[in-house]
C-alpha positions as a Markdown table, in Angstrom:
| # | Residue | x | y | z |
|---|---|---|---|---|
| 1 | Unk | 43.9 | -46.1 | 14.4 |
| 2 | Unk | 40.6 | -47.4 | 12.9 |
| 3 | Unk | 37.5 | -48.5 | 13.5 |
| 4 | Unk | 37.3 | -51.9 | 12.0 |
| 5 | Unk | 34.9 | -55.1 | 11.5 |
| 6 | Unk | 33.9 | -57.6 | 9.5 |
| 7 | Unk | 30.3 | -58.7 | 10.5 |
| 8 | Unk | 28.9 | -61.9 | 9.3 |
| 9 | Unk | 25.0 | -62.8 | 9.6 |
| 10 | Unk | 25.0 | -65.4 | 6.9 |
| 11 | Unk | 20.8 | -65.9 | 7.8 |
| 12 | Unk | 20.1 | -62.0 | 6.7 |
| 13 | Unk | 22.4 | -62.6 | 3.9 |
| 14 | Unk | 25.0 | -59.7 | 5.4 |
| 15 | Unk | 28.9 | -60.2 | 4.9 |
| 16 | Unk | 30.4 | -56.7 | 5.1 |
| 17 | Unk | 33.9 | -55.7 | 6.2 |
| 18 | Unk | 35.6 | -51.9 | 6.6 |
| 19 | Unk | 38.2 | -50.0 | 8.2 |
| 20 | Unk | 37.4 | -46.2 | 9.0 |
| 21 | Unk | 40.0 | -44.3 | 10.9 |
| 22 | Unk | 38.7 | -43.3 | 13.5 |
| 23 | Unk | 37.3 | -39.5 | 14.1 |
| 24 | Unk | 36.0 | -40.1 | 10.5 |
| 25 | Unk | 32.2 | -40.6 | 9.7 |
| 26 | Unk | 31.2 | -43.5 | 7.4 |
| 27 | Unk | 28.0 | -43.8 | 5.4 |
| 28 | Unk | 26.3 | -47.2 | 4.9 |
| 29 | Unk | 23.9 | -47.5 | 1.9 |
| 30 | Unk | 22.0 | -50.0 | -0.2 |
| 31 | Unk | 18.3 | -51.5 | -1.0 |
| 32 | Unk | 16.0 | -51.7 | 2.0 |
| 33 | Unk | 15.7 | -55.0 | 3.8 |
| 34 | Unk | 19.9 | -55.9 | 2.8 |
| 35 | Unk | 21.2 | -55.6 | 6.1 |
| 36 | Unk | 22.2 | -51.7 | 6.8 |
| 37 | Unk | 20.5 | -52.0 | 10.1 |
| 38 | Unk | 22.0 | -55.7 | 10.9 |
| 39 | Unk | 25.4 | -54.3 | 11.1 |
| 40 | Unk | 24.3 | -51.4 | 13.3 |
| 41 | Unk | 22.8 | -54.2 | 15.3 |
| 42 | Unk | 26.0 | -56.4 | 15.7 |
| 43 | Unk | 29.1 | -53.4 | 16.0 |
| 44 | Unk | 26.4 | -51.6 | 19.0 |
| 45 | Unk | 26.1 | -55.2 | 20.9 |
| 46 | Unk | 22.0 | -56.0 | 20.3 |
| 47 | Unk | 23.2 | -58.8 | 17.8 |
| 48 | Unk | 25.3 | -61.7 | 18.1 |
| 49 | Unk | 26.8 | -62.7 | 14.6 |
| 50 | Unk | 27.6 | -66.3 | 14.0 |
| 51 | Unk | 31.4 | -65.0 | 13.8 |
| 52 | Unk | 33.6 | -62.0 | 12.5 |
| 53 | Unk | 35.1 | -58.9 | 14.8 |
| 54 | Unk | 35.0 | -55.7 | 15.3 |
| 55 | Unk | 37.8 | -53.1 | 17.1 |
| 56 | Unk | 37.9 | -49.5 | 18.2 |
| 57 | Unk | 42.1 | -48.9 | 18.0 |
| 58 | Unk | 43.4 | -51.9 | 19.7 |
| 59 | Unk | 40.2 | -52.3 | 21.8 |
| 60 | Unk | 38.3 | -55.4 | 20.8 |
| 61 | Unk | 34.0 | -55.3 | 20.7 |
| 62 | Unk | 34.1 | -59.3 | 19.7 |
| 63 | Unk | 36.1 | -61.7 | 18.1 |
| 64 | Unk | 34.4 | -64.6 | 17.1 |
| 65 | Unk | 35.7 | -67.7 | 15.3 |
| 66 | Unk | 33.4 | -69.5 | 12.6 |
| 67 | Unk | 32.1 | -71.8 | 15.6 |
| 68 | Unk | 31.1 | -68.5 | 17.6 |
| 69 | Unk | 33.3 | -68.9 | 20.3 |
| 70 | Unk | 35.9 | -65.8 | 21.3 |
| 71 | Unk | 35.2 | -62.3 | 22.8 |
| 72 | Unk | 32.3 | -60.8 | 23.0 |
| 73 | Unk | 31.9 | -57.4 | 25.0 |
| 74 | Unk | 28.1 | -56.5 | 26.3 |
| 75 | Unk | 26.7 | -53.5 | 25.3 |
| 76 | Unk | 27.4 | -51.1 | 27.8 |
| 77 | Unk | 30.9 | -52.1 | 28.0 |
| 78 | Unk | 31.3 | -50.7 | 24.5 |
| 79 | Unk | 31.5 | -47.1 | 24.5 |
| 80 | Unk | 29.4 | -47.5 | 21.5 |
| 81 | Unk | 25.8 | -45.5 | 21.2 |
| 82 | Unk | 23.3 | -46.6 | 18.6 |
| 83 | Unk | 20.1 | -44.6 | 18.2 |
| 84 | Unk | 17.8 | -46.0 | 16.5 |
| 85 | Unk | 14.9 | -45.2 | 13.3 |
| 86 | Unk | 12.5 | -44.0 | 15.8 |
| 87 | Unk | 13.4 | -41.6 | 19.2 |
| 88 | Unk | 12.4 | -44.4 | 21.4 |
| 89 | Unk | 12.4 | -41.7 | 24.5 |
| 90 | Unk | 10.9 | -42.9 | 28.0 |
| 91 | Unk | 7.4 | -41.8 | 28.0 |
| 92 | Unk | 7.4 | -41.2 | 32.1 |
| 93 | Unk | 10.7 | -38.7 | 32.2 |
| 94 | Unk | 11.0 | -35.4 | 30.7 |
| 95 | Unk | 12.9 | -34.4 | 27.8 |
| 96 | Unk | 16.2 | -33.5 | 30.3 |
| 97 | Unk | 16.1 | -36.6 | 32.2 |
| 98 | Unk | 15.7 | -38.4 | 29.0 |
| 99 | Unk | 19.3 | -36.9 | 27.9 |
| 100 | Unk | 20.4 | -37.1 | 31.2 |
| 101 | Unk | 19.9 | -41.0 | 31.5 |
| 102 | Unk | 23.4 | -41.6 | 29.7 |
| 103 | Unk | 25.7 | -40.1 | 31.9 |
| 104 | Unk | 23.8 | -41.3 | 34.6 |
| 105 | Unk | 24.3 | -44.8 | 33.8 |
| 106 | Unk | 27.4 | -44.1 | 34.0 |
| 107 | Unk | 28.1 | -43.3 | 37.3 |
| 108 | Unk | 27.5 | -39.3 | 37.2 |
| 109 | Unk | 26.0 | -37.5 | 39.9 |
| 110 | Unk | 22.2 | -36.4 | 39.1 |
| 111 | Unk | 23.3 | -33.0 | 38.8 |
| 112 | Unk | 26.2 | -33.2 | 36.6 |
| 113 | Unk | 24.0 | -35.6 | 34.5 |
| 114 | Unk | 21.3 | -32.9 | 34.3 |
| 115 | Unk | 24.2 | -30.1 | 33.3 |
| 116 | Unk | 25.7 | -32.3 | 30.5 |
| 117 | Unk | 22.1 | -32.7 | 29.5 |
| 118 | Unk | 21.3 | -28.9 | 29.6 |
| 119 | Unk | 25.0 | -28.8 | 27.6 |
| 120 | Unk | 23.5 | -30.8 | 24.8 |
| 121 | Unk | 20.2 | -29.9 | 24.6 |
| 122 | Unk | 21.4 | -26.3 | 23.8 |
| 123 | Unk | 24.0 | -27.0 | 21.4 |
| 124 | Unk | 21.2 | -28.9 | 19.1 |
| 125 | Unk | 18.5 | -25.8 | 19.8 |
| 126 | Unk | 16.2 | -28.3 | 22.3 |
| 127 | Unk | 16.6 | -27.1 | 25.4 |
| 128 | Unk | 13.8 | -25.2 | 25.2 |
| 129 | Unk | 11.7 | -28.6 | 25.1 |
| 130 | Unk | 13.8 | -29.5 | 28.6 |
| 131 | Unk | 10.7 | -29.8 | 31.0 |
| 132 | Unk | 8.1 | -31.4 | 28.1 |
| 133 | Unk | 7.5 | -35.1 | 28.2 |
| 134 | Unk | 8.5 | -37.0 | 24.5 |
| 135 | Unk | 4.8 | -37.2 | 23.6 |
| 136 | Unk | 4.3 | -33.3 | 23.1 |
| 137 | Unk | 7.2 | -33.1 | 20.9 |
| 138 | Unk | 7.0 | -33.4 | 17.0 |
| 139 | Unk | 8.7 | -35.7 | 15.1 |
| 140 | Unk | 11.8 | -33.1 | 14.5 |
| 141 | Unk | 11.7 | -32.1 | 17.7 |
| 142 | Unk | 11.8 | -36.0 | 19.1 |
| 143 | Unk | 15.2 | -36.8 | 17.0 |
| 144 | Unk | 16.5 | -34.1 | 18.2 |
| 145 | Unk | 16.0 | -35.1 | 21.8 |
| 146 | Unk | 17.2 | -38.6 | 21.1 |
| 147 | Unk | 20.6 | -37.3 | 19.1 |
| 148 | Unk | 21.0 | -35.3 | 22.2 |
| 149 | Unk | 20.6 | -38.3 | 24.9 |
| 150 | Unk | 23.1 | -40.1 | 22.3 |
| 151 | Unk | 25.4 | -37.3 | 22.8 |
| 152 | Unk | 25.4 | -36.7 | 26.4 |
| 153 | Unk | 26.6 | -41.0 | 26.7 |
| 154 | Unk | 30.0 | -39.3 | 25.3 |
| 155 | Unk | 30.5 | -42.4 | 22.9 |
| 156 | Unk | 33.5 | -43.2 | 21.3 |
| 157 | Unk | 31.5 | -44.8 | 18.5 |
| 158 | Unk | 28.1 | -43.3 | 17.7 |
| 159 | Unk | 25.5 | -45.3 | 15.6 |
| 160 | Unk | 22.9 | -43.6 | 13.2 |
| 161 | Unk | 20.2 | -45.1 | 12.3 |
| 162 | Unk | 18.3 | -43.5 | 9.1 |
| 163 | Unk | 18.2 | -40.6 | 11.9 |
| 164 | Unk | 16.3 | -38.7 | 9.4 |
| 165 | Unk | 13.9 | -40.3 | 8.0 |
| 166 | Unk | 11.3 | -39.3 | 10.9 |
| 167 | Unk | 12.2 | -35.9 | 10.2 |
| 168 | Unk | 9.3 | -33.7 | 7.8 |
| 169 | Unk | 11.3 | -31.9 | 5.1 |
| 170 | Unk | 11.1 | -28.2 | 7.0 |
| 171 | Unk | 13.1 | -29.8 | 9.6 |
| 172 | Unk | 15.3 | -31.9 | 7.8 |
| 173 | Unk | 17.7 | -29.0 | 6.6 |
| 174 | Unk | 18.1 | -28.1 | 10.3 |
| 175 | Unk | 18.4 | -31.6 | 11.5 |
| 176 | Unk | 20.8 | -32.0 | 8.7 |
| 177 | Unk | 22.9 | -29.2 | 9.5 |
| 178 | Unk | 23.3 | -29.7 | 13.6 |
| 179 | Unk | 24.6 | -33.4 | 12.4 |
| 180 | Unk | 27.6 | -31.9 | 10.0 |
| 181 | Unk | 28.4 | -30.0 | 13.2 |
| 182 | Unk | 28.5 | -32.4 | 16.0 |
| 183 | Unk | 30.0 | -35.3 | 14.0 |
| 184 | Unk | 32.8 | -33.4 | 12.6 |
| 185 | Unk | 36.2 | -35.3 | 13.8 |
| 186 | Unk | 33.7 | -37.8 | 15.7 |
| 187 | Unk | 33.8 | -41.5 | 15.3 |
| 188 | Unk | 30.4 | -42.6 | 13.8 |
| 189 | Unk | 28.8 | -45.1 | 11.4 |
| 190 | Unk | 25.4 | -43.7 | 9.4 |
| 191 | Unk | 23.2 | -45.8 | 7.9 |
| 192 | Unk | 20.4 | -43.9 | 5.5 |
| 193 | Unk | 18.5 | -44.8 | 1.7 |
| 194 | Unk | 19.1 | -40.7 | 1.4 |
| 195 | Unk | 22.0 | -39.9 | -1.0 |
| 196 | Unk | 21.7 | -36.3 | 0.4 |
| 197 | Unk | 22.1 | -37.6 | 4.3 |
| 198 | Unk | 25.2 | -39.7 | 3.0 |
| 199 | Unk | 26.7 | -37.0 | 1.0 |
| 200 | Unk | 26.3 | -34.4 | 3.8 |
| 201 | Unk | 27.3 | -36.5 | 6.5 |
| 202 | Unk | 29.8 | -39.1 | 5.4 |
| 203 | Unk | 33.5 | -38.9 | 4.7 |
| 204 | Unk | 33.5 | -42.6 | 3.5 |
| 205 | Unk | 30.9 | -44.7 | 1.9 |
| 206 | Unk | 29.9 | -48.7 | 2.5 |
| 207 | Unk | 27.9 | -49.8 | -0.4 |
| 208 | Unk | 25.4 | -52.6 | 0.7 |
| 209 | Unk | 24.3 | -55.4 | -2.0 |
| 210 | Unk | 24.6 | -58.9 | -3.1 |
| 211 | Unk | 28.3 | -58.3 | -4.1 |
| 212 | Unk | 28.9 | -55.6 | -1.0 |
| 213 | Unk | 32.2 | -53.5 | -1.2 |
| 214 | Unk | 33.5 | -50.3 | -0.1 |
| 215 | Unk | 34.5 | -47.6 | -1.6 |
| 216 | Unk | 35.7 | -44.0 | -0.5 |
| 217 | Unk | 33.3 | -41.2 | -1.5 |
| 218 | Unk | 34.6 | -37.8 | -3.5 |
């Protein structure tokens, strides 16, 4: 079973299709401003594409004809998970309750939200920042947090946004490293101008440009 889409935003100049079997970890590259983040937009449910589809196995996250019209699934109806450039944490909750706010949209109980939080948090060396509020926490520290609260969701798709480009170069080894670990037979679509991230991280490449194609990487 795959992961597959073809997303179509003719107005940002984006036409890209790929299948990635799914548990596999795909890399999306190519000059700044030619979409990367558009498709991250579109497959995660923030964007609306004039038409094109996108499945997880049989499971359909749209399907729209070239007039728009078909099946379009709202966000949290996905199981997909982006996180974005920037941590984007809630200001007003501390760094647990930040992780915990996945499962707890969810349905879980507060307390089982705060132990799958705890669970995360400690398998990516943060829970030691579990009772600081986002704006004490460095810039390393703050991705770690948000890859953490993209974690506890349990997605069956995750979306990464250049999630290291935030990152200082001391922590970006690190960072780097915990990634390898808890994508490894995880669904999950990367987007980063890094060959180093790409190479690291992804088991298939998407190459971004005027003539976009795939390719699989070595």
């Amino acid at each position: 079973m795959t992961l597959s889409f073809r997303v179509r935003v003719e107005d940002r100049g984006v036409d890209v299709a790929h299948d990635l079997p799914l548990g596999r970890t795909l890399g999306i590259v190519g000059p700044n401003g030619i979409g990367k983040s558009t498709v991250l937009e579109v497959l995660a449910g923030l964007l609306a594409p004039p038409s094109g589809h996108a499945r997880v196995g049989p499971r359909v996250l749209f399907d729209l004809d070239d007039d728009g019209r078909g099946q379009w699934v709202p966000p949290h109806q996905r199981g997909v998970t982006l996180m974005a450039q920037r941590p984007l944490l809630f200001p007003h909750l501390s760094v647990l309750d930040n992780v915990a706010f996945g499962p707890r949209s969810q349905g879980a109980s507060r307390k089982a939200a705060r132990e799958a939080a705890g669970d995360w948090l400690a398998r990516l060396d943060a829970d030691r920042f579990a009772a600081r509020r986002p704006d004490s926490l460095s810039g390393g520290q703050a991705q770690r947090v948000a890859l953490a609260r993209a974690l506890a969701a349990e997605p069956e798709v995750l979306l990464l946004d250049e999630p290291l480009a935030p990152v200082d170069i001391e922590g970006k080894a690190d960072l780097r490293r915990l990634l390898v670990d808890v994508l490894g037979e995880r669904t999950a679509v990367v987007v980063s101008h890094d060959p180093w991230d790409v190479q690291a991280l992804a088991d298939e490449v998407l190459e971004m440009g005027p003539f976009p194609n795939s390719r699989k990487s070595n």
